[in-house]
C-alpha positions in Angstrom: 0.0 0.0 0.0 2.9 2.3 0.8 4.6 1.7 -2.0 1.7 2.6 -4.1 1.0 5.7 -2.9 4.9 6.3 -3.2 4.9 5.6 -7.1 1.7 7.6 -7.1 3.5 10.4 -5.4 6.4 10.3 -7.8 4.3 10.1 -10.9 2.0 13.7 -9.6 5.6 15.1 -9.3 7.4 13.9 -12.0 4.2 15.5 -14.3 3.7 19.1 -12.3 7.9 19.2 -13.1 7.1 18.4 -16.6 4.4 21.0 -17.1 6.6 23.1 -14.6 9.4 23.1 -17.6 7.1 23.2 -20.2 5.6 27.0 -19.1 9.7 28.2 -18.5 10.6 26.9 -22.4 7.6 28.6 -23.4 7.9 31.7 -21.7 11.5 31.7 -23.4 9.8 31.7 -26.2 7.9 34.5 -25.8 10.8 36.4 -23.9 12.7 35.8 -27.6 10.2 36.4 -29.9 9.0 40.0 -27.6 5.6 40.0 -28.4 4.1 40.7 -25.5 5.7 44.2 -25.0 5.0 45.6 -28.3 2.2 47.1 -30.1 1.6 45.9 -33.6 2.9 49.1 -35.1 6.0 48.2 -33.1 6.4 44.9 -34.3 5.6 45.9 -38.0 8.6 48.8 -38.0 10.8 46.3 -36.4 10.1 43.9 -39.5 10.4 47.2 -41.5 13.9 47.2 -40.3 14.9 43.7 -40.9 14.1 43.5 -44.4 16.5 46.9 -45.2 19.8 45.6 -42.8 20.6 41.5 -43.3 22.6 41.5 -39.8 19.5 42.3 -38.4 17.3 40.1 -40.9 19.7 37.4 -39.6 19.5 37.8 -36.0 15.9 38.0 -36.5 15.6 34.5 -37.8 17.4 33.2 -35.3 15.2 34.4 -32.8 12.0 32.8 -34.2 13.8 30.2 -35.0 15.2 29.2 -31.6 11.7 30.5 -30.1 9.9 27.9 -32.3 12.1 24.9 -31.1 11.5 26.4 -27.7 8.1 26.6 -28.3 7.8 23.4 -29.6 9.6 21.7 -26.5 6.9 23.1 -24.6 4.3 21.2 -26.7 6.2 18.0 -26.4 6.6 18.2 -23.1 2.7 18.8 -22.6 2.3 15.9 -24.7 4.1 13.5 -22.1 1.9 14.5 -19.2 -1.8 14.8 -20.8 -4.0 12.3 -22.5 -4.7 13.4 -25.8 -8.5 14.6 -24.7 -6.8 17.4 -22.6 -4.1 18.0 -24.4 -4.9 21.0 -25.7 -6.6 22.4 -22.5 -3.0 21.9 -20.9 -0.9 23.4 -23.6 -3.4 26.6 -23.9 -3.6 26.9 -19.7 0.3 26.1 -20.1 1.1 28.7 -22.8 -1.0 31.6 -21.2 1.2 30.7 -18.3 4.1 31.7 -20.0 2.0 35.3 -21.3 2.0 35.8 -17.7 5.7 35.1 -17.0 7.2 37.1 -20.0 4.8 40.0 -19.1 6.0 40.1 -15.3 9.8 39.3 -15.9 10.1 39.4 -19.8 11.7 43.0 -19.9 14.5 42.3 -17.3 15.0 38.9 -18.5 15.8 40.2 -22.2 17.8 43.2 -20.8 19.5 40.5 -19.1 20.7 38.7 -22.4 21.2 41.7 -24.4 17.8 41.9 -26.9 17.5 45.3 -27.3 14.0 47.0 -28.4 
């Protein structure tokens, strides 16, 4: 019986740490893609930009690119913890998770690693 509840125990923690890491590489995402902190006017002179300098066309890429595998971590990572009914429940509750964390810490966190506006 102990031993039961034991694995049972494990298993809860081993998923909440799952979904736990799924919200962080999604909230990278957003934190590199920097959608949340921009109007669209912002985000459409920024793409302005990119098409007129490559270096900056480049690093652009990159961004969405690494964002998307991010992104798509998250996803997988939902996928492991819940059954395909609730999937997508989980992966919207865990992406607007992620809103919240690039909205509260998204600014410092991209001053941190140098993205600059």
């Amino acid at each position: 019986m102990a031993g039961r509840r034991i694995a049972l125990f494990h298993f809860f923690v081993d998923g909440v740490a799952r979904l736990i890491a799924a919200t962080l590489c999604a909230s990278f995402a957003f934190v590199l893609w920097d959608l949340v902190s921009r109007n669209p006017s912002e985000i459409a002179a920024a793409a302005g930009r990119a098409m007129r300098s490559p270096a900056i066309a480049l690093r652009t890429t990159l961004r969405i690119a690494i964002g998307l595998i991010f992104a798509l971590l998250a996803l997988t990572l939902v996928a492991t913890v819940a059954p395909r009914p609730e999937f997508s429940a989980v992966a919207i509750a865990v992406f607007l998770a992620a809103l919240g964390v690039d909205a509260l810490i998204g600014d410092g966190f991209r001053a941190g690693i140098g993205i600059r506006k």
